[in-house]
C-alpha positions in Angstrom: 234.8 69.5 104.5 234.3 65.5 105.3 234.6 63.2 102.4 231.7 61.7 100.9 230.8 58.4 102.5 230.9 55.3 99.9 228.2 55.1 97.4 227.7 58.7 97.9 227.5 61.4 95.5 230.1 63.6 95.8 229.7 66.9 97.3 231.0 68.7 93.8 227.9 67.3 92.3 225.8 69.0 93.6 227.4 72.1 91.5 225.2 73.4 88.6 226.3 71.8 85.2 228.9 74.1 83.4 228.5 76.2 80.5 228.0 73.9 76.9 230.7 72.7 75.2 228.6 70.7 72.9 225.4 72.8 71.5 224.0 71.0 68.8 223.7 73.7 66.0 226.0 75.6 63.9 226.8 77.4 66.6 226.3 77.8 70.5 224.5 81.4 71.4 226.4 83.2 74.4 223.9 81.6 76.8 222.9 78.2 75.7 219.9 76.6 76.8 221.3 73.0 76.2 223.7 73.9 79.0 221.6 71.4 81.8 221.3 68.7 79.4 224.5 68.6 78.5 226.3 69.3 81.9 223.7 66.9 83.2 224.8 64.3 80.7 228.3 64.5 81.7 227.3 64.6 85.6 225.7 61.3 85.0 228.5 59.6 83.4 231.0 60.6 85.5 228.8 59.1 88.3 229.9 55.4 87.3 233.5 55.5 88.5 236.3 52.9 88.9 235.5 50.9 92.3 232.6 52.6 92.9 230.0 50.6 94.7 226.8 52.4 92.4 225.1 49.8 90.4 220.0 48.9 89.6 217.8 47.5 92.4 219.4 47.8 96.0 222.3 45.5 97.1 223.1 42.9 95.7 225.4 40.5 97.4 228.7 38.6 96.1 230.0 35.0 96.4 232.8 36.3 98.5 230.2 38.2 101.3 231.1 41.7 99.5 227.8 43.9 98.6 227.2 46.0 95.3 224.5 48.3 95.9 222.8 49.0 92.5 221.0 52.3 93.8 223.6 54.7 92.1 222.8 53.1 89.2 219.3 53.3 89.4 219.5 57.5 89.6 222.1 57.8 86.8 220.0 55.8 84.3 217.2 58.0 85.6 219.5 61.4 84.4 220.6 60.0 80.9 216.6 59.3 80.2 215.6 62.7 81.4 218.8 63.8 78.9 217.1 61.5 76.1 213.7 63.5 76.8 215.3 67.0 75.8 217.3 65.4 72.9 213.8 64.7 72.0 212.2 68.4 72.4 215.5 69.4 70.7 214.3 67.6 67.8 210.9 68.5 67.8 211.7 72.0 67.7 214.5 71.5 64.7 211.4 70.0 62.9 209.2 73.1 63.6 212.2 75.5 62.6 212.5 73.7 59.4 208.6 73.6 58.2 208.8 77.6 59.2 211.4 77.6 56.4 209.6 76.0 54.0 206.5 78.0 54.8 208.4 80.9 54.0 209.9 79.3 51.1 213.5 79.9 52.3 213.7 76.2 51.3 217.3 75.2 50.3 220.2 76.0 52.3 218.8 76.5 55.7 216.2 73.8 55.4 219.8 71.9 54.9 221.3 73.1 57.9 218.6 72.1 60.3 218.7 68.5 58.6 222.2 68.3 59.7 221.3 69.5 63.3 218.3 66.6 63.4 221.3 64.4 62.3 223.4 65.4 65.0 220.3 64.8 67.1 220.1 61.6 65.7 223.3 60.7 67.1 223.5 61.9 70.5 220.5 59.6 70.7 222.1 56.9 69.5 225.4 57.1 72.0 222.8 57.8 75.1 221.1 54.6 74.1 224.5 52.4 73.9 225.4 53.8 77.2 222.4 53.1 78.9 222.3 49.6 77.3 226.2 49.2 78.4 225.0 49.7 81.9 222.6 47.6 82.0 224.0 44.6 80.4 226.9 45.2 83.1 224.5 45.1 86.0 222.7 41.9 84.5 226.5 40.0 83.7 227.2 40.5 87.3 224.1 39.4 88.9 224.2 36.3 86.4 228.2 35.5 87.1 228.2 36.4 90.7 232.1 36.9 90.4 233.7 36.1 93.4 235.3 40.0 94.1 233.6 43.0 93.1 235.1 43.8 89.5 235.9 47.4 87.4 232.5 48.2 86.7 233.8 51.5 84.5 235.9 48.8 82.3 233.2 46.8 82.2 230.4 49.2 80.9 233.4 51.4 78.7 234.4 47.7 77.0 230.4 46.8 75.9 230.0 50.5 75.4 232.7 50.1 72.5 231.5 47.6 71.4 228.2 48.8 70.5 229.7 52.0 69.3 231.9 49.9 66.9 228.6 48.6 64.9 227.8 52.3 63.8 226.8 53.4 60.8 225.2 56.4 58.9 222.3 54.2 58.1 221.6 53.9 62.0 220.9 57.7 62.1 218.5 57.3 58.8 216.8 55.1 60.8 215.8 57.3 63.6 212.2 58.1 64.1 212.4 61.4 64.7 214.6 62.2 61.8 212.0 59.8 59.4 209.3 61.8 61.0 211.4 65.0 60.3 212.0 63.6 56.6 208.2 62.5 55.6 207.1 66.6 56.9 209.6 68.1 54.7 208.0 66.1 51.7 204.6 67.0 52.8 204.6 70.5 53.4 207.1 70.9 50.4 204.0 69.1 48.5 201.1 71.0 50.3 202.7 74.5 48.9 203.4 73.8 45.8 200.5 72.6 45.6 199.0 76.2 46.5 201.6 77.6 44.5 200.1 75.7 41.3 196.3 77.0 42.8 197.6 80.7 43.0 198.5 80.1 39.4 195.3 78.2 38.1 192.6 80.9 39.6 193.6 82.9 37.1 192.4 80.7 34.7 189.4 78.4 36.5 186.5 79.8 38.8 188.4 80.8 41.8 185.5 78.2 44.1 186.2 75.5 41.7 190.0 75.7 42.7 189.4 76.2 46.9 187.3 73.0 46.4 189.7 71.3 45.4 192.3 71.9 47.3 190.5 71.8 50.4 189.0 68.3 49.4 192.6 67.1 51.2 191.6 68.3 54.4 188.6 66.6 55.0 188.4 64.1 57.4 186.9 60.8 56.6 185.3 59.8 59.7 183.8 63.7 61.0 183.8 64.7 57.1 184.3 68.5 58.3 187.8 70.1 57.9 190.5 68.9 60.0 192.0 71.0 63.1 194.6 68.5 64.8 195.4 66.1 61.7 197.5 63.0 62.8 199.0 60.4 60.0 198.9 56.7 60.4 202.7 55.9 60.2 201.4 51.8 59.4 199.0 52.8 55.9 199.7 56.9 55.4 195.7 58.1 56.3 195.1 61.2 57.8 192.3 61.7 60.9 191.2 64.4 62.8 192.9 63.6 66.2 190.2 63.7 68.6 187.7 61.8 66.2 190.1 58.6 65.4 191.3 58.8 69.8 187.4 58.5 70.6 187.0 55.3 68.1 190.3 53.7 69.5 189.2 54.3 73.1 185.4 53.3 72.5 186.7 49.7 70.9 189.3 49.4 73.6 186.5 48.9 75.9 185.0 46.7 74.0 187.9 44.8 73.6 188.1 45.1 69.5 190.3 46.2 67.0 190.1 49.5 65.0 189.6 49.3 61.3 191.2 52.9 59.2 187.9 54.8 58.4 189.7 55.2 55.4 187.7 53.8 52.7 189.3 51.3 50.8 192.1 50.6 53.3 192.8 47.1 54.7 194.7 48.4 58.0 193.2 46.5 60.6 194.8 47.1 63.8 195.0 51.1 64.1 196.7 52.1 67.2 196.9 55.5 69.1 201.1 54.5 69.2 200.8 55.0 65.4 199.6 58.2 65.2 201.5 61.2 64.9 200.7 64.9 64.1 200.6 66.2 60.9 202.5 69.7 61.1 202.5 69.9 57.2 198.9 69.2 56.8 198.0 71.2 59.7 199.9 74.7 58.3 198.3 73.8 54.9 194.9 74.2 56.1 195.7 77.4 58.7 197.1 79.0 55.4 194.3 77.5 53.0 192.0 79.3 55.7 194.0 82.7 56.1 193.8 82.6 52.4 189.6 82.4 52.4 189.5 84.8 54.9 192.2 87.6 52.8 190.0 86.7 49.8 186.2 87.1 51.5 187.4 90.4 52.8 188.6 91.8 49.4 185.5 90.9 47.9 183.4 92.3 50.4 185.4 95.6 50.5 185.2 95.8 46.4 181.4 95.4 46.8 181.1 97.9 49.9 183.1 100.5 47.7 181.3 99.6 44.8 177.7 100.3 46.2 179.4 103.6 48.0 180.2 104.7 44.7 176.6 104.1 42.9 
């Protein structure tokens, strides 16, 4: 087999990732399906060697005549982003798994576990980001310095990457906005049943419409003023839209070049943007189950009356 030319991946590289070493969780199943990030992860990392000529935007070319080509670089940033988007789905997912507990009130010890997993998360994340930030503060240095012979780009990149690795703290991972995302829908949905819980308990003792009122007076939107379907919460002043509603007001003052007010009544946000918005799991499953609820209760009643009339 003929040896890679310079600047070229080698031909091992081309070699599926390996099994995981590093699932995420409690523990790795037989067949993990983090095994590309992870492998790709590595595969990426390993691609910035020791004398290797693979660091952004084409070649680049030295004092002393010698040429970097930055190209390498380029595709091995390109792999530790597309690592950072399944860190991300990892996330998303940990969030779902956790609001299932809650639903079905298995709320303590397992709701736990998948905080540490979001955690963990949190800092694979954070040592992606430092690396990729390494890289390219090594790339800038030398375009800015032009040394004079080509340097240890490895050292170079493993010396900053320290660095920033050095500054950590547990704080950092708080801080992430996944795992504050993670946090505030915990709160909510914890909120939203007990909530129903302290419903279930009161329509024993109030007029059953009286208590679906007011429960349901929560998920009303205040610019369509019908029950929400796709709630998203405005992470800048806390108010809840119905997603499609707020996205056609943002869009229709975009055009006209104008800033969008919270249809929230009494708020003083001025500047609501579609980046601010995120989807409101909690709420959402609090309305589905509100609904399924209705629906159990309409179909008791009308199978009592049914009976009823069979029976007269």
């Amino acid at each position: 087999m003929m040896a890679p030319s310079r600047g070229e991946a080698p031909a091992d590289e081309a070699v599926p990732p390996p099994a995981c070493t590093a699932y995420p969780g409690p523990s790795a199943p037989a067949s993990c399906r983090w095994q590309d990030w992870c492998g790709g992860y590595r595969w990426a990392r390993s691609r910035f060697g020791p004398g290797e000529q693979q660091p952004l935007s084409n070649n680049f070319k030295m004092p002393g005549g010698a040429r970097i080509s930055f190209n390498g670089v380029d595709s091995s940033l390109s792999s530790l982003k597309n690592c950072q988007s399944y860190i991300n789905t990892g996330m998303d997912i940990a969030t779902h798994v956790a609001l299932d507990l809650v639903e079905s009130f298995n709320d303590v010890e397992d709701v736990n576990t998948m905080e540490n997993v979001m955690l963990e998360y949190a800092a694979m994340d954070r040592e992606l980001n430092h690396y990729m930030r390494a890289i390219e503060e090594t790339v800038n240095q030398i375009k800015r310095e032009k040394p004079e012979n080509i340097p240890d780009l490895k050292n170079l990149v493993k010396e900053k990457f320290t660095a920033l690795e050095s500054t950590n703290s547990d704080s950092d991972l708080q801080r992430n906005e996944k795992y504050m995302y993670f946090k505030d829908q915990l709160k909510e949905m914890r909120k939203q049943f007990r909530h129903q819980l302290d419903n279930d308990e009161a329509i024993e003792q109030i007029d059953e419409d009286i208590a679906v009122t007011q429960s349901q007076m929560n998920f009303i939107c205040p610019i369509t003023q019908m029950e929400m379907k796709r709630p998203v919460r405005n992470k800048v002043c806390g108010h809840i839209y119905e997603e499609d509603a707020i996205l056609k007001i943002i869009q229709n003052k975009k055009q006209q070049k104008k800033k969008v007010r919270c249809p929230k009544i009494g708020c003083s946000h001025s500047d609501v943007k579609e980046s601010d918005l995120m989807p409101d799991e909690a709420l959402k499953r609090a309305i589905d189950s509100q609904n399924k609820q209705s629906w159990s209760t309409l179909e008791k009643s009308d199978g009592y009356a049914a009976a009823t009339k069979i029976c007269y």
